[in-house]
N, C-alpha and C positions, 0 to 999 in steps of 0.2 A: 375522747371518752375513755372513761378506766372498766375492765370485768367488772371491778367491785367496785360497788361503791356501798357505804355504812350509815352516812347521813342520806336526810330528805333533801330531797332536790327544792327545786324555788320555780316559782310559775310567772312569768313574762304576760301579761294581757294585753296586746299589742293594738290600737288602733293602726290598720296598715292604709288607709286614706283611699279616696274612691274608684280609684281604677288607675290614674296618671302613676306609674311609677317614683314619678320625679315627686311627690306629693308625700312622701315616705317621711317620717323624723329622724332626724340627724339621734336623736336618742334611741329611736326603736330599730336604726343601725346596726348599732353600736352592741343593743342588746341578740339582734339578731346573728351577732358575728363570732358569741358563743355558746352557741347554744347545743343542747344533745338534739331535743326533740322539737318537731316544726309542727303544729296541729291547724290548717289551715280552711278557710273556708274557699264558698263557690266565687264569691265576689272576690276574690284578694288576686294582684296580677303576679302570676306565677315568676314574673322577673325580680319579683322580692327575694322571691325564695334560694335566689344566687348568693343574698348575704348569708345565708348559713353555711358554716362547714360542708363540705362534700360527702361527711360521713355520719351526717345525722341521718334522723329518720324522718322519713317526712310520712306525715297522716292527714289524707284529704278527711275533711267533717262537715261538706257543703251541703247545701241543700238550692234545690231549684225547683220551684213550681210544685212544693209540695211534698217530691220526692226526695227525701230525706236519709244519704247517705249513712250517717250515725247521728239518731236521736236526740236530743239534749241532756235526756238522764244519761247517754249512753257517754256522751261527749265529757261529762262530768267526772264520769268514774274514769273514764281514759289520765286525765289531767290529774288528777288524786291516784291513779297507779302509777304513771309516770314520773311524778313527784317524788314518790315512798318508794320507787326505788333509785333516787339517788340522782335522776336525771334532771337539768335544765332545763324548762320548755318553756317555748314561745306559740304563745297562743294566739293564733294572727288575725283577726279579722276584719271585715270592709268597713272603712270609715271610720269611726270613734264608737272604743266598746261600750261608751257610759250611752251610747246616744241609741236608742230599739238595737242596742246591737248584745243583750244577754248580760253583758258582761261583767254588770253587779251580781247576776243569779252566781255565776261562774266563780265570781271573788267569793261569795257569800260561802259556797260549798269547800272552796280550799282556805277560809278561814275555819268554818267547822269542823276541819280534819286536821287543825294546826300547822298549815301549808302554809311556807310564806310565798309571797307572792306580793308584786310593781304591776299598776296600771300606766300603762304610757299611752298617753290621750294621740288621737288620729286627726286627722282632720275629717269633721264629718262632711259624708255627702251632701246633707242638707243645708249648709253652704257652700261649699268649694261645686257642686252640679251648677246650681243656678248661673254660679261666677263664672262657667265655661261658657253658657248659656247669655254670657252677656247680661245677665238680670240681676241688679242689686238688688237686698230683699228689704233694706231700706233706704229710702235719700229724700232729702229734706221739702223736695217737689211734690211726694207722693206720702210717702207713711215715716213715722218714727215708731212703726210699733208689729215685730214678729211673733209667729209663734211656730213650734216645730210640732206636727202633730203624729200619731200611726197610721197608716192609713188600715192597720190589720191588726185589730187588737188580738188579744189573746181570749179563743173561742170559748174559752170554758167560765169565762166570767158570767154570772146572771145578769149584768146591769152594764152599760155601756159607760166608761168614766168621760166622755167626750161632752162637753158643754159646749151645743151646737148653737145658743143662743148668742154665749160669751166670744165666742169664735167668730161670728160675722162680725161683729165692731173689731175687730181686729186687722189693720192695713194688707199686711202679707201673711197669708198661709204655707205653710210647707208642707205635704204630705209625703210624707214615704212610703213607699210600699201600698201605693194607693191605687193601682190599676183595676185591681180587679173589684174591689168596691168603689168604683166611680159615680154607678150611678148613684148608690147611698150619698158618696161626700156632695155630691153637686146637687142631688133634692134635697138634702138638709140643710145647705148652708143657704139656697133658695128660699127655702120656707122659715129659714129663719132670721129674713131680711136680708140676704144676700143679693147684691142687682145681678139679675142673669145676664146682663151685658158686661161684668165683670171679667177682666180679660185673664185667660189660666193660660197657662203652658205643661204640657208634658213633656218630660228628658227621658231619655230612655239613653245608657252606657257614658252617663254624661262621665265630661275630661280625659276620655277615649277617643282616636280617629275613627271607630264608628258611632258616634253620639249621632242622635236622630232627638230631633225636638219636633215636638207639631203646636201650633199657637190655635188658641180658640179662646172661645166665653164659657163661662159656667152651662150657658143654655142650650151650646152644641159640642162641645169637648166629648160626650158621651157620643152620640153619632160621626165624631170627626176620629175616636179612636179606634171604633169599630169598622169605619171606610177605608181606614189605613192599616190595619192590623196592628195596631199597637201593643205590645204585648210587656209584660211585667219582667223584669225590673222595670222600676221608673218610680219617679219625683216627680208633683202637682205640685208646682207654685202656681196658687191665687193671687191676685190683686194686681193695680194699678201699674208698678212698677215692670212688667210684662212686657205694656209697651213698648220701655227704652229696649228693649233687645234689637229691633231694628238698626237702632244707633249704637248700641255698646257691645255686639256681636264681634268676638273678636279671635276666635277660636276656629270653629264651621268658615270661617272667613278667609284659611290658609288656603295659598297655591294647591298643597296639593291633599287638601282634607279628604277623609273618606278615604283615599287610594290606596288601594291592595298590592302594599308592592313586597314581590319574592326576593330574597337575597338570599341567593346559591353560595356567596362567599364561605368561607371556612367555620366552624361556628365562634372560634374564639376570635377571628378577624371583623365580624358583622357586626361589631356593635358601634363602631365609628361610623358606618351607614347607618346602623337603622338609627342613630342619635341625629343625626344631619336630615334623613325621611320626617321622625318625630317631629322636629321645629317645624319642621312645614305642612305638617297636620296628616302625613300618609299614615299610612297603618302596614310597618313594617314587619313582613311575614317570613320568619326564619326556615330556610328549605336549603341547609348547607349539600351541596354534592361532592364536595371533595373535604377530602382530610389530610391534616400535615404532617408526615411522620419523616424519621429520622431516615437515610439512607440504606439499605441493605447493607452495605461495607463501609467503610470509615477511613478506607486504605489509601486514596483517591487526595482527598482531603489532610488527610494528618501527613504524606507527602508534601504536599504543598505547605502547611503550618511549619513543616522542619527547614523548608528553606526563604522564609519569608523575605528574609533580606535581597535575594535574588530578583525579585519581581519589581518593577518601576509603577506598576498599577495596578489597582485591587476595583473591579469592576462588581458593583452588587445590584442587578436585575430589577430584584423585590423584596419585603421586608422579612419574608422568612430567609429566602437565601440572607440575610441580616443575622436574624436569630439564632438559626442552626451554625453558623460560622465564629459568631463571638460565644457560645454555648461552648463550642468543640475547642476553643480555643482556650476555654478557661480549663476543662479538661485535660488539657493535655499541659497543663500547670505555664501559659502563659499568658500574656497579657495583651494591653494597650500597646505597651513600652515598647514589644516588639515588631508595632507597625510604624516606628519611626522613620522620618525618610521617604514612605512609600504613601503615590497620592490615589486619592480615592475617588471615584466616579459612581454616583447614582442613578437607577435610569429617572426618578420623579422625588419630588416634595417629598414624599410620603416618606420614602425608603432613608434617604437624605434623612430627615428625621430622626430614625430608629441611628442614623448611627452619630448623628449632632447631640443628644439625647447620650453618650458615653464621653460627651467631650474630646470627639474628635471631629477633626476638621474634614469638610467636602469640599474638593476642588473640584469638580463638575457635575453639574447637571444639564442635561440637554434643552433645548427651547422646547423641544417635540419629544415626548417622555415614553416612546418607545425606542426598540433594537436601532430603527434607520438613523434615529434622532441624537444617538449613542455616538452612532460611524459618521457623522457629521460633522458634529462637536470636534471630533480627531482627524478629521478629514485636514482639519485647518491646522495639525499641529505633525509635526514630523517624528514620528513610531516607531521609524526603521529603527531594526535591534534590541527596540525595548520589550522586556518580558512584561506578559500580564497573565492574571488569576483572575478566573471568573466561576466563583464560587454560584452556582446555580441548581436547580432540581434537576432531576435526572435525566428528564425529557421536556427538552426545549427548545425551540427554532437554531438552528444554525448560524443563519443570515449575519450575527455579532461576532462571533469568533470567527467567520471566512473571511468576512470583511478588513475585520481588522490584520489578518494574515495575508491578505491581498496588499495592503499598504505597510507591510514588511516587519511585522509586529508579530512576534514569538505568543504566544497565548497556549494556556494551560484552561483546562476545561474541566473542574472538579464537580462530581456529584456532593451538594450538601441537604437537602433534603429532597421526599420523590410525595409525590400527590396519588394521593388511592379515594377510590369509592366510599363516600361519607357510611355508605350503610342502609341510606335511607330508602323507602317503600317506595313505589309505585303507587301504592295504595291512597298513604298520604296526601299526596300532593292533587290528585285523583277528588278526593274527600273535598278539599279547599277548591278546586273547581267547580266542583258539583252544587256549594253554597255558595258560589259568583264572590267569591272571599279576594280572590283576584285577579287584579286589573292592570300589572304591567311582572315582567319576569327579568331582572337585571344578569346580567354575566359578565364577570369582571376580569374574565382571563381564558383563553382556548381549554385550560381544562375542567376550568366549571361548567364550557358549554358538555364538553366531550363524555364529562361524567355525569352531565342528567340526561344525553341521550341512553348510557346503559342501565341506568336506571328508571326511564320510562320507556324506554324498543324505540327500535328504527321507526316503527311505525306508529309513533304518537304524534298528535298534529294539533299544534296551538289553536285555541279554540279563536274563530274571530276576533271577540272581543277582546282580548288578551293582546296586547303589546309586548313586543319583546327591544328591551335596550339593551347596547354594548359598550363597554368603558372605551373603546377606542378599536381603528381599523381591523389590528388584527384577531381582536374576540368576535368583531363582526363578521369579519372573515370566513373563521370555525364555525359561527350560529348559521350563516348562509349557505355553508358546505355544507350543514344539517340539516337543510330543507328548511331552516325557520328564516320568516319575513324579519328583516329588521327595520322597526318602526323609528326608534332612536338612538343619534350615534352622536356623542357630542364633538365638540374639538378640544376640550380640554380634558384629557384622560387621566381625572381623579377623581376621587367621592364626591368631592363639590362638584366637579362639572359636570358627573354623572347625572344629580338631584338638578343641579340647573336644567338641566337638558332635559331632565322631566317635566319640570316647572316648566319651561317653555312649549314642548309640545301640548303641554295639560292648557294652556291658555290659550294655543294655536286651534284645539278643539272644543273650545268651550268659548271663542270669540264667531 
């Protein structure tokens, strides 16, 4: 973004699709990746809002149940000032603007003020809901013929545009926004030839891991929503096609749907989890405790880069010790080239990875991908004499470098990055309890346990229901010397095994 700018800006009308992040356009990407200003709704998943620059502005303009952050007329003039002075904005809304979602009014108003301005179509909820839902809204068994209705028109009309007659010969109905006049939609479409035994369903946060559907008839959906509390947002599909959801349920059907799972990892390292939770239908809940920062001194490290040729082995823990070590290395104006000669050892997959990913070679990884699994692997290979570098955080088990200095192996022990307290509240995480938001708490390293005990006190105490998982012995270790129960521990300590290990206890208690 520039102080000045001279020309008008241009206005982006973004359908952002119904909740699934994944459901996002490849085009409304692309526009979201330069943009100044971000104006977004209640419905839109805030993990969109990653595509924009870091240094836009971001302007929530939601509205829930009524209450109505910024207006519409309010919402208009924001977009036409934001415009006219020179900025980009992306105007982001849930599911497809053309579809009850304003966003002709909105084009309408920055066409009458000479604003240019791109619609990029969403996918609307009133398809892409149902299809979570397992429910075609046509197939050749049941109907060839939809219709997308409101379920809330706009109050200040005298006359209702809804042709309730035309609407029953109609196979599937779609309502949006139709909770709260339910029982209007379900006595009109009765009385006007609709069979009360017509099978409806409600969606409520469909193509979400907390989607909640409840199936009923026209002739008790109004008493089945009020036994359940079913509350608005939500989509009413009518008709025949309802039924197949039994059979083409495919979604609510995952290992681990619904489940509330925390991920303490780092915040820029948690998205290879909660992508791997995602597939399996959890509803992965960001609660980083630790953060990665760069070492206090650099003195430690850049000794060791000046004598790289000295070392027979270049040992790397984890993927930040990864990071921080080819970072510091380019820094100090070298390279690749100067790791010729010297082989490398990973403790896992992962880490391995981060350094196959520069086009260099890994000569070992262990079968067992921690410290022991390390001095094992070398157990079998003769050391004496050989120098090694183990680029690591600041504070870290010992157990690898005694080891291998017990089997006659010189080892240099460099600080390359140290782990601090993410920052985050007590409050927080407090809040997500308090609404049973979740259902297991993963720790993927002794200092993510270590840093949300000082972030919730010695004396916080996992509630019952709350599961606590550890990526492997020693994190479970640290959660155990913390007073916490650990429910599950897998045996293969990585993100996949972790998720598996959920997977399997989740079926262990649900069989």
């Amino acid at each position: 973004m520039t102080d000045q700018k001279t020309k008008t800006g241009k206005v982006y009308i973004i359908g952002a699709g119904p909740g699934d992040a994944g459901l996002i356009t490849l085009k409304a990407v692309e526009a979201l990746l330069a943009v100044d200003v971000v104006v977004y709704d209640n419905l839109v998943n805030e993990e969109l809002l990653k595509f924009a620059p870091s240094q836009a502005k971001f302007i929530y303009a939601g509205k829930k149940g009524g209450d109505h952050t910024l207006s519409q007329d309010r919402i208009n003039e924001l977009l036409v000032k934001e415009a006219r002075a020179g900025n980009t904005v992306a105007r982001l809304k849930g599911g497809d603007p053309f579809i009850f979602g304003r966003g002709g009014e909105e084009a309408q108003i920055l066409a009458e003020n000479n604003i240019e301005f791109e619609i990029i179509p969403g996918v609307t909820s009133a398809i892409a809901v149902p299809a979570y839902a397992g429910i075609p809204l046509t197939h050749r068994g049941f109907t060839s013929t939809v219709a997308f209705v409101t379920g809330h028109e706009d109050p200040t009309k005298e006359k209702s545009d809804i042709d309730w007659s035309a609407l029953a010969k109609i196979g599937t109905l779609v309502f949006l926004m139709g909770v709260k006049n339910l029982p209007q939609i379900t006595k009109e479409l009765i009385k006007n030839g609709k069979a009360p035994e017509t099978p409806v369903a409600l969606i409520r946060n469909g193509s979400l891991p907390t989607q909640q559907v409840l199936v009923g008839m026209l002739s008790n959906i109004v008493i089945l929503a009020h036994a359940n509390d079913f509350r608005p947002p939500a989509i009413l599909v009518v008709g025949g096609v309802v039924d197949l959801r039994d059979t083409l349920r495919w979604f609510d059907n995952k290992p681990l749907f619904g489940l509330g799972v925390v991920i303490t990892r780092p915040e820029r390292q948690a998205d290879d989890l909660a992508r791997l939770l995602l597939e399996q239908g959890a509803n992965p809940i960001s609660f980083p405790t630790i953060a990665i920062e760069p070492p206090d001194d650099w003195g430690e490290l850049d000794k060791a880069l000046k004598q790289l040729e000295s070392y027979h082995w270049l040992i790397f823990t984890s993927a930040n010790g990864v990071r921080f070590f080819f970072e510091r290395l380019r820094q100090k104006e070298k390279d690749i080239r100067d790791l010729k000669g010297r082989k490398i050892c990973c403790i896992g997959p992962a880490t391995a990875r981060q350094i196959e990913e520069k086009d260099i070679k890994v000569d070992m990884v262990p079968d067992e991908f921690i410290a022991e699994g390390i001095l094992k692997s070398f157990s079998a290979l003769d050391v004496r004499g050989k120098r090694f570098l183990l680029p690591r955080a600041a504070k870290a088990r010992d157990i690898l470098p005694e080891g291998l200095k017990k089997m006659g192996a010189m080892v240099d022990v460099v600080k390359t990055y140290r782990t601090v307290n993410s920052g985050r509240k007590k409050e927080e995480f407090m809040t997500l309890l308090e609404a049973r938001a979740v259902d297991v708490i993963t720790f993927t390293s002794s200092s993510t346990v270590e840093k949300f005990v000082e972030i919730m006190g010695k004396d916080f105490v996992v509630p019952p229901q709350v599961r606590v998982a550890c990526i492997g012995p020693v994190t479970a270790s640290t959660a155990k010397k913390a007073g916490f129960q650990v429910d599950i521990e897998q045996k293969e300590y990585t993100m996949q095994g972790l998720v598996q290990a959920l997977i399997d206890y989740n079926k262990q208690m649900l069989s």
